[in-house]
C-alpha positions in Angstrom: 0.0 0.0 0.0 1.4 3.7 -0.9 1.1 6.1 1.5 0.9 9.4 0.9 2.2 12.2 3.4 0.9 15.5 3.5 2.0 18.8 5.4 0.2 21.2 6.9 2.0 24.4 8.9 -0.4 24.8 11.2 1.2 22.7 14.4 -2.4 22.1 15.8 -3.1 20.3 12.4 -0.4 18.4 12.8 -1.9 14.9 11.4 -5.2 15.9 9.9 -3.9 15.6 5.6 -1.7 12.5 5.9 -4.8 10.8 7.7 -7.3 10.9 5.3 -5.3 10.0 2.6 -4.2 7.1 4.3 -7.9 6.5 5.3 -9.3 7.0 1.5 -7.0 4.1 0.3 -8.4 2.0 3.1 -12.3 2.9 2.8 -13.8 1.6 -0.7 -17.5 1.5 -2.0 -19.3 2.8 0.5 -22.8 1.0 0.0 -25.5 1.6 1.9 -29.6 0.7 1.9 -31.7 2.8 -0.4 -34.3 5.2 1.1 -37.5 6.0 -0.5 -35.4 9.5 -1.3 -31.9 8.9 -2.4 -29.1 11.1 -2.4 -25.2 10.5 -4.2 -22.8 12.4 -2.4 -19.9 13.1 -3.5 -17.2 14.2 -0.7 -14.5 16.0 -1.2 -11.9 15.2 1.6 -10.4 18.9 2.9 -6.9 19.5 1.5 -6.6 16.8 -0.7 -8.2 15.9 -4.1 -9.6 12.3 -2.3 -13.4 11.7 -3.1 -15.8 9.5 -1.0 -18.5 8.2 -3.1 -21.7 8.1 -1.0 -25.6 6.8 -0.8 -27.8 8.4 1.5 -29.7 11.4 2.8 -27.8 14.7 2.7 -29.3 17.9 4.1 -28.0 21.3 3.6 -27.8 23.2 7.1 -27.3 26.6 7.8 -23.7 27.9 8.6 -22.7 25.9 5.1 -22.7 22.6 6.5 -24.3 19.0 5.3 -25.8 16.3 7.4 -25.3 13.1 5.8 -27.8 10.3 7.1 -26.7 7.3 6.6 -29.6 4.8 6.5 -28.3 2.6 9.1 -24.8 4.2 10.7 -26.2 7.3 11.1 -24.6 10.5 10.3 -21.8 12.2 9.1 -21.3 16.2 8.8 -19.5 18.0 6.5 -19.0 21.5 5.3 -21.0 22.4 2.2 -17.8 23.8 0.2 -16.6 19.7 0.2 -19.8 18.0 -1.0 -21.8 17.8 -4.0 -24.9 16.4 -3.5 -27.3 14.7 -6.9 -30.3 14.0 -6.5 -31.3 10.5 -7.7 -34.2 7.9 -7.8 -34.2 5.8 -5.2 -34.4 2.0 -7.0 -36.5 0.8 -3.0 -39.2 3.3 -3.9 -39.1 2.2 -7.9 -39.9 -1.2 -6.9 -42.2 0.3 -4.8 -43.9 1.6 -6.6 -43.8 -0.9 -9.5 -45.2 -3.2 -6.9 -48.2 -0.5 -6.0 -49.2 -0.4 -9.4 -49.3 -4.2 -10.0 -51.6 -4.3 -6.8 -53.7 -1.7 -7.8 -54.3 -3.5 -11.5 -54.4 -7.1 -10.2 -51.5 -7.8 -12.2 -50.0 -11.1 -10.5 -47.5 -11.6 -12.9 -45.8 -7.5 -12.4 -46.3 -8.7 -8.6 -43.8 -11.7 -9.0 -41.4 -9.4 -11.1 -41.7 -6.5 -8.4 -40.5 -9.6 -6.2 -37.6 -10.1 -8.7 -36.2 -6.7 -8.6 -36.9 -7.1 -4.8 -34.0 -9.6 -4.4 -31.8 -8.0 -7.1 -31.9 -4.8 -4.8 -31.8 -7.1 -1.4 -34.8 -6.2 0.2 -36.2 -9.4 1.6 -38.6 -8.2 3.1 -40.3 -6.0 -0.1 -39.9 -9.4 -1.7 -42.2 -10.8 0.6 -44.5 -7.9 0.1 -44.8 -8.5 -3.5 -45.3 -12.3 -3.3 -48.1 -11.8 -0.7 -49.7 -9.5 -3.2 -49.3 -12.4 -5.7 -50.9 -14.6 -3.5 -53.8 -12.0 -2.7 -54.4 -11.8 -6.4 -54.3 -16.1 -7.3 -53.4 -18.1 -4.4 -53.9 -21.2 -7.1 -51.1 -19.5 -9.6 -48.7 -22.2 -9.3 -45.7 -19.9 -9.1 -47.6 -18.9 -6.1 -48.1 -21.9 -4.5 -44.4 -23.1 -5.1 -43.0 -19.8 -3.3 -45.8 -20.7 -0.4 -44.5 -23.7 0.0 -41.0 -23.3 -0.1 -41.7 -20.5 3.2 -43.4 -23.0 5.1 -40.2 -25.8 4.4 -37.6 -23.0 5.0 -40.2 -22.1 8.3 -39.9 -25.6 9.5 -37.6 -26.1 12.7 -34.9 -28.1 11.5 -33.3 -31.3 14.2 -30.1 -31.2 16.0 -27.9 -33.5 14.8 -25.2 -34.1 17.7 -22.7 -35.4 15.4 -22.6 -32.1 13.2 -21.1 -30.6 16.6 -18.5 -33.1 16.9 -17.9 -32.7 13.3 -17.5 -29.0 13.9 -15.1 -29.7 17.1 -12.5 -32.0 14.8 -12.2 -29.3 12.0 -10.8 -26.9 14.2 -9.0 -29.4 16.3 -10.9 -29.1 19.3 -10.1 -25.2 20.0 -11.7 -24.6 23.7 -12.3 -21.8 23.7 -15.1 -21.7 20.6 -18.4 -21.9 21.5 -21.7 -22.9 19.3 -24.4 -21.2 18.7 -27.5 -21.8 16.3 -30.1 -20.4 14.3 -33.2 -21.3 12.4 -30.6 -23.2 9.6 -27.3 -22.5 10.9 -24.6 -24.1 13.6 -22.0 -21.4 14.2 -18.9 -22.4 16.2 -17.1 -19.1 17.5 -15.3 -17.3 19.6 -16.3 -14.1 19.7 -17.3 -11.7 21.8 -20.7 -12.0 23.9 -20.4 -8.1 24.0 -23.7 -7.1 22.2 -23.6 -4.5 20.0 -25.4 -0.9 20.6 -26.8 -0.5 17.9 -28.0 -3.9 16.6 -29.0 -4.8 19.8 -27.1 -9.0 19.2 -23.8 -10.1 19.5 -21.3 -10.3 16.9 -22.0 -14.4 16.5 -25.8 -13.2 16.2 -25.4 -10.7 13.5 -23.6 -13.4 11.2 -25.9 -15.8 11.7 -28.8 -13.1 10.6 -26.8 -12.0 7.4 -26.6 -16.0 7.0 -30.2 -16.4 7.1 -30.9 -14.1 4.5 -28.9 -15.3 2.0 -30.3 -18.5 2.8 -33.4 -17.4 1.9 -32.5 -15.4 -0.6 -31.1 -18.0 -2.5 -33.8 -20.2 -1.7 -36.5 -17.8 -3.6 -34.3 -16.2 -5.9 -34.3 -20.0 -7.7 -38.2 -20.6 -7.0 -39.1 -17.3 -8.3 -37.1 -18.4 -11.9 -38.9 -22.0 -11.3 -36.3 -23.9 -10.2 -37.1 -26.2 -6.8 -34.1 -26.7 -4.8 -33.8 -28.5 -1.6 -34.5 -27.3 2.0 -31.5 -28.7 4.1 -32.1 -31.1 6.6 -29.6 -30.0 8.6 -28.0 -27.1 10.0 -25.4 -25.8 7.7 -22.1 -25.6 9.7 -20.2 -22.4 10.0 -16.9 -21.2 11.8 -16.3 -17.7 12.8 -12.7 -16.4 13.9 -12.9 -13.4 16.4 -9.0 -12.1 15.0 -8.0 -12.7 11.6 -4.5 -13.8 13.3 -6.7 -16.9 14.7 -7.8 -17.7 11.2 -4.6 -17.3 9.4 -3.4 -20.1 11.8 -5.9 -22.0 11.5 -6.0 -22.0 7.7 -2.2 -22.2 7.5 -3.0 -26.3 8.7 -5.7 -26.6 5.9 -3.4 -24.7 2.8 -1.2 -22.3 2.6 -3.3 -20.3 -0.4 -6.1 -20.1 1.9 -4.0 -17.0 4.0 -5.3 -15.0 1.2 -8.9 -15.3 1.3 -11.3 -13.5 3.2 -13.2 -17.0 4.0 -13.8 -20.0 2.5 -16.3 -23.0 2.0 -14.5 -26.1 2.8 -16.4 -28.7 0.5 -15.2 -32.0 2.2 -16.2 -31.2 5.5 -19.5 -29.1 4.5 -18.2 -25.7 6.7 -17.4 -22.3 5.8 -15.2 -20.5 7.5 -14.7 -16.7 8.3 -13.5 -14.3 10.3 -14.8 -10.9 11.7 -13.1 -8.4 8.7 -12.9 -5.8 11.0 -9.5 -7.3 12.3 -7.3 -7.7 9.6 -4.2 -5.4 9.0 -6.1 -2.4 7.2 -8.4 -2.4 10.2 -5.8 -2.6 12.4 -3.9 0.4 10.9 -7.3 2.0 10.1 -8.5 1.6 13.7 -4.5 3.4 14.6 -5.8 5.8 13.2 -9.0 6.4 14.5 -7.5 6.3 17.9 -5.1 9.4 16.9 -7.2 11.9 15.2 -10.0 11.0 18.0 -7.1 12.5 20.6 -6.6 15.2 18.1 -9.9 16.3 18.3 -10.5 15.5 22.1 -6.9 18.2 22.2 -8.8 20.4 20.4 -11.5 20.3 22.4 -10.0 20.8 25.9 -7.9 23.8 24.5 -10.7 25.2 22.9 -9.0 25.5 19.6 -10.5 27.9 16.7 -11.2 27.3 13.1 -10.5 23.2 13.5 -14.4 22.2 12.7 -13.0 20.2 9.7 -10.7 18.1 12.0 -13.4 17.7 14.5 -16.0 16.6 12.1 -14.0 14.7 10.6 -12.7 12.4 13.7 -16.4 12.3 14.7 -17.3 10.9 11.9 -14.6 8.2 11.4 -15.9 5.3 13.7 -18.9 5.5 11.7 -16.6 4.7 8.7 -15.0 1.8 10.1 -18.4 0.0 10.5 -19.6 0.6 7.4 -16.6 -0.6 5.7 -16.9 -3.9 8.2 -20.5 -4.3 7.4 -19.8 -3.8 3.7 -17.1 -6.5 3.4 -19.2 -9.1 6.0 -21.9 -8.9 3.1 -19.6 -9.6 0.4 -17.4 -12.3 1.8 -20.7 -13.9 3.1 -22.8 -13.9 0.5 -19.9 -15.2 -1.8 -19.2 -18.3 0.7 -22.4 -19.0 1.5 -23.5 -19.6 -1.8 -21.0 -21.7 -2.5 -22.2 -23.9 0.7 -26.0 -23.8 -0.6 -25.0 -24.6 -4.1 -23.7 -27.9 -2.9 -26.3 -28.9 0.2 -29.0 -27.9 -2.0 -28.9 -30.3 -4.8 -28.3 -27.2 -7.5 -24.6 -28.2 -7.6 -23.6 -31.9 -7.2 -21.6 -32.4 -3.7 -19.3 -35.3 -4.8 -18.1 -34.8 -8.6 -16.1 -32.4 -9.9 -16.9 -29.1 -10.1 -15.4 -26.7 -12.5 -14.0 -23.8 -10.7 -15.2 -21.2 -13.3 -19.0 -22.8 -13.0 -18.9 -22.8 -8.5 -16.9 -19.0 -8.6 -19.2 -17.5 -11.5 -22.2 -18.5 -9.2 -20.7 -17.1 -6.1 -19.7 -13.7 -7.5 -22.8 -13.9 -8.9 -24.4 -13.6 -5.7 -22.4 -12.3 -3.7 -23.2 -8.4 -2.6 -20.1 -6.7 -3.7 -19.4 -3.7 -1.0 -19.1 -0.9 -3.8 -22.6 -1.5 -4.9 -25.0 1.2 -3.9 -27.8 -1.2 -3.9 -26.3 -4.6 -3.0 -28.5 -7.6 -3.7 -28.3 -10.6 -5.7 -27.2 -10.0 -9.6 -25.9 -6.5 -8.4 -22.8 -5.3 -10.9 -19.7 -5.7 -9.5 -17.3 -2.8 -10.6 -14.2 -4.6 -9.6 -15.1 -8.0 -11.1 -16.3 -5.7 -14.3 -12.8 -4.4 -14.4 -11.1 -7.3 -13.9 -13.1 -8.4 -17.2 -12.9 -5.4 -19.4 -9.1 -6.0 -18.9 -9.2 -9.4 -20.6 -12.1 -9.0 -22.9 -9.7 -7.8 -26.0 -7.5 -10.5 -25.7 -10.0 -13.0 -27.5 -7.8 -16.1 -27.5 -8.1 -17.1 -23.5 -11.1 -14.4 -23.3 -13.2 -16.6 -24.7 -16.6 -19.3 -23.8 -14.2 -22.4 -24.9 -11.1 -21.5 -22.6 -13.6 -20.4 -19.5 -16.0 -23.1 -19.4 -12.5 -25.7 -19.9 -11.1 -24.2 -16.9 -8.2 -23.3 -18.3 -8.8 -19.7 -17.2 -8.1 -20.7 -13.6 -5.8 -24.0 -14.3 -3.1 -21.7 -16.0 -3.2 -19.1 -13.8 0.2 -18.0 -12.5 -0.2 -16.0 -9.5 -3.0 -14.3 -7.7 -3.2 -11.4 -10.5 -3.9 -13.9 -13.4 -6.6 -15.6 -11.0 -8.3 -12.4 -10.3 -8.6 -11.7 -14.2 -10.1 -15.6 -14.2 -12.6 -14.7 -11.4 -13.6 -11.7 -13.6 -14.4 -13.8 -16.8 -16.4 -16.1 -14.7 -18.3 -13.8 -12.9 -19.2 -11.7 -16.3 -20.0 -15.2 -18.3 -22.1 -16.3 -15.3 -24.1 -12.8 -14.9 -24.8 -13.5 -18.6 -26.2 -16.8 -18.6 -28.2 -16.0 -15.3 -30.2 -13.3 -16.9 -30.0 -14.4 -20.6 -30.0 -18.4 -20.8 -30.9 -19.0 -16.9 -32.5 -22.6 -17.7 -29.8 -23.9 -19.8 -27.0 -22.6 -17.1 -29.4 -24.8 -14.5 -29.3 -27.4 -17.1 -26.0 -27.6 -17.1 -25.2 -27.5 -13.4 -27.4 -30.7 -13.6 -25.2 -32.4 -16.4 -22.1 -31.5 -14.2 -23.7 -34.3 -11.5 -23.5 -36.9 -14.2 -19.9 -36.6 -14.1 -17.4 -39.8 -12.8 -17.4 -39.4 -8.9 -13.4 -38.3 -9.6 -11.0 -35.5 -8.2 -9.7 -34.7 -11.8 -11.7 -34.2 -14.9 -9.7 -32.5 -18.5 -10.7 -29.6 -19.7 -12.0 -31.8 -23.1 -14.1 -33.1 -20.6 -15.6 -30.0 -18.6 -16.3 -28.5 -22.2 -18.2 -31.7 -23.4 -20.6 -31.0 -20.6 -20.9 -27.6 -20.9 -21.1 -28.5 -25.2 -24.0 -31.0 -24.6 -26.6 -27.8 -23.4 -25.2 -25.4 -25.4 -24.2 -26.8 -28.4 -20.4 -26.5 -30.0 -20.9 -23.5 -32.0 -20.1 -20.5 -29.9 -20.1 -17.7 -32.1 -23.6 -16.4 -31.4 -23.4 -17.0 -28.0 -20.0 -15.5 -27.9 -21.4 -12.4 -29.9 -24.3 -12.0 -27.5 -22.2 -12.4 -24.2 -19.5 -9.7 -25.4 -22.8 -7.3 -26.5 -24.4 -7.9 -23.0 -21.4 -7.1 -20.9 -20.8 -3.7 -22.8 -24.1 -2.8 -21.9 -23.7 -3.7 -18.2 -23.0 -0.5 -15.7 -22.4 -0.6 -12.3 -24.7 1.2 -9.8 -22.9 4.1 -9.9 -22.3 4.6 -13.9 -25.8 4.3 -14.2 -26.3 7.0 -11.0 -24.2 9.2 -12.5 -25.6 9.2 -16.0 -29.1 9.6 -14.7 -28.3 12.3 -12.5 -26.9 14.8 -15.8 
């Protein structure tokens, strides 16, 4: 990481520039739930030309100043000189809406597609809104009755299976001081804090296990919605949560040395996924350094009663805020990537004992996961780094292409971790394509991938055989329409920014 020093000649300023530009390189995507109003805000960091990019509720005060409320941190303040403020639709209150005016007509099939662009926004809850009005309309629709259904099996208390605990125990070699702790579908072993949380009210083991159980869900409906059933687990799905990110790098270092690099993992053999809290990892820790130094500045400023400082004041009262909405943003991510890949596999959508190819179980992963630079995170949502990490292969045609991903051959010839973050790109971006363009034939050929010889090995002449046998050996349309698709694909905030011209 580069840091950047800046200078300042005023000796009770003495940390103020270097800080945030430190802190900017640190703080990324700063996503947030949409309001029925939605503001972008655009913050201009004093004394530097460092931007934060932010979704939200800003209010112009009096004495030039903004109030930024952020829908569930709460709020930052800034002066009016350093912000530029667009106002944007808000894509809550266009479902909304959408879903107001399918009610209103009776129109059950714009209620189940309100519910669709429910989940691509991840609001759970408005999903539920619109398949209840669904149900109001035709309670004997058969899309209806399938999503019915599928709440009363997810609704079902699910049995304790002792041996899953024991299980749980030998994976992480019988650490003492972890504890379990359960939820409607999920066994957690941790050892985190029983501290509970002001604001949320649980502990941090409890606010996993509620971001777990909506992507459960989440995945659950987004496939009954498209009219594919999947299985309900069960059993509890088994989950291990490191308090420190030190604890986890130990513990990984026993299971693989390229594990030190992830941010968590699903551990197909022994059915667990594994994370840690990502508030503790280096850039926390120098991230939370500095937190602790410009909250004395400003607590020195205080007690002498220093003038013409508001910046610096503001500015360290709004950085704890920061922190947790960087933590929150990356939990989301990392979770929704790793517990897809668990569901894929425990929920008969993926096969658990052949071969997988890794483009096929990553594509579907990034493809769910909630990337933390979305403005409106939910499941489909654009990522702008995996986007990048595609537009910088697309050109080169000759390993940039269906053949070479679907092979593998992407991620077996990979050299290092910046080749495998260019194969992670290709698969999301082929992936989000056949999702929203060719979604049965991508189930279809999940399926076929269960057919395979129960083998740790498969060629890549025999990964594109499977993939050939749903969608044919000719490419070039396919190809055509894949490339057109993703150069029409914008991240939440290109397509902000262009609406708000």
């Amino acid at each position: 990481m580069r840091v950047l020093f800046g200078q300042c000649s005023d000796p009770r300023y003495p940390r103020y520039v270097m800080i945030v530009r430190i802190l900017l390189g640190l703080i990324l995507g700063l996503a947030s739930t949409s309001h029925a109003f939605a503001d972008l805000v655009l913050y201009n960091v004093p004394g530097t030309n460092l931007v934060f990019i932010l979704q939200g509720r800003a209010t112009v005060n009096p004495g030039a100043t903004v109030t930024f409320r952020h829908p569930t941190f709460g709020n930052l303040f800034m002066n009016a000189a350093d912000v530029k403020i667009f106002k944007v639709r808000s894509v809550q209150s266009q479902v909304t809406n959408h879903l107001n005016t399918a009610k209103a007509a009776g129109d059950l099939n714009q209620c189940l597609e309100a519910a669709r662009e429910a989940l691509k926004i991840g609001k759970l809850d408005l999903f539920y809104q619109a398949c209840k009005a669904a149900w109001e309309i035709n309670p004997n629709d058969d899309r209806v009755k399938k999503l019915v259904e599928l709440k009363q099996a997810i609704d079902k208390p699910v049995a304790i299976d002792p041996a899953q605990e024991k299980i749980m125990r030998d994976f992480t070699k019988n650490r003492a001081d972890m504890k379990f702790v359960r939820s409607k579908h999920f066994l957690l072993l941790h050892d985190t804090s029983d501290r509970k949380d002001e604001r949320t009210d649980m502990t941090r083991a409890q606010e996993r296990l509620e971001l777990l159980e909506t992507v459960y869900e989440s995945f659950l409906m987004k496939f009954c919605l498209e009219g594919v059933e999947l299985d309900v687990p069960d059993k509890l799905l088994m989950v291990v949560l490191f308090a420190e990110h030190e604890e986890y790098l130990k513990f990984v270092t026993l299971l693989g040395p390229d594990l030190a690099s992830a941010a968590g993992f699903y551990h197909r053999i022994d059915n667990v996924a594994v994370f840690y809290d990502q508030g503790t990892d280096q850039s926390f820790e120098l991230l939370n350094a500095l937190n602790h130094q410009l909250q004395s500045d400003r607590d020195e400023i205080r007690r002498r009663k220093l003038s013409g400082l508001a910046d610096v004041v503001r500015f360290a009262d709004t950085l704890s805020l920061l922190i947790e909405v960087k933590r929150a943003n990356l939990d989301i991510e990392v979770v929704s990537h790793e517990a897809t890949h668990q569901l894929s596999a425990n929920t008969g959508l993926m096969p658990g004992d052949s071969p997988i190819p890794v483009w096929a179980a990553e594509g579907l992963a990034t493809y769910f996961e909630s990337p933390k630079q979305a403005a409106w995170s939910g499941i489909g949502a654009v990522n702008a780094e995996r986007l990048e990490w595609y537009r910088e292969l697309a050109p080169l045609t000759k390993i940039s292409n269906i053949d070479f991903i679907v092979s593998d051959q992407l991620f077996t010839r990979s050299a290092n971790n910046f080749t495998t973050l260019h194969a992670y790109g290709q698969s999301w971006a082929l992936t989000h394509f056949l999702m929203e363009k060719h979604f049965d034939k991508l189930v279809a050929y999940y399926r076929e991938l269960g057919k395979l010889p129960k083998a740790t090995h498969t060629t890549p002449e025999e990964l594109q055989k499977v993939f050939d046998k749903v969608f044919g050996k000719d490419k070039t349309a396919l190809d055509k329409e894949w490339r057109s698709y993703m150069r029409s694909l914008k991240t939440d905030l290109e397509k902000t920014l262009a609406e708000a011209k």
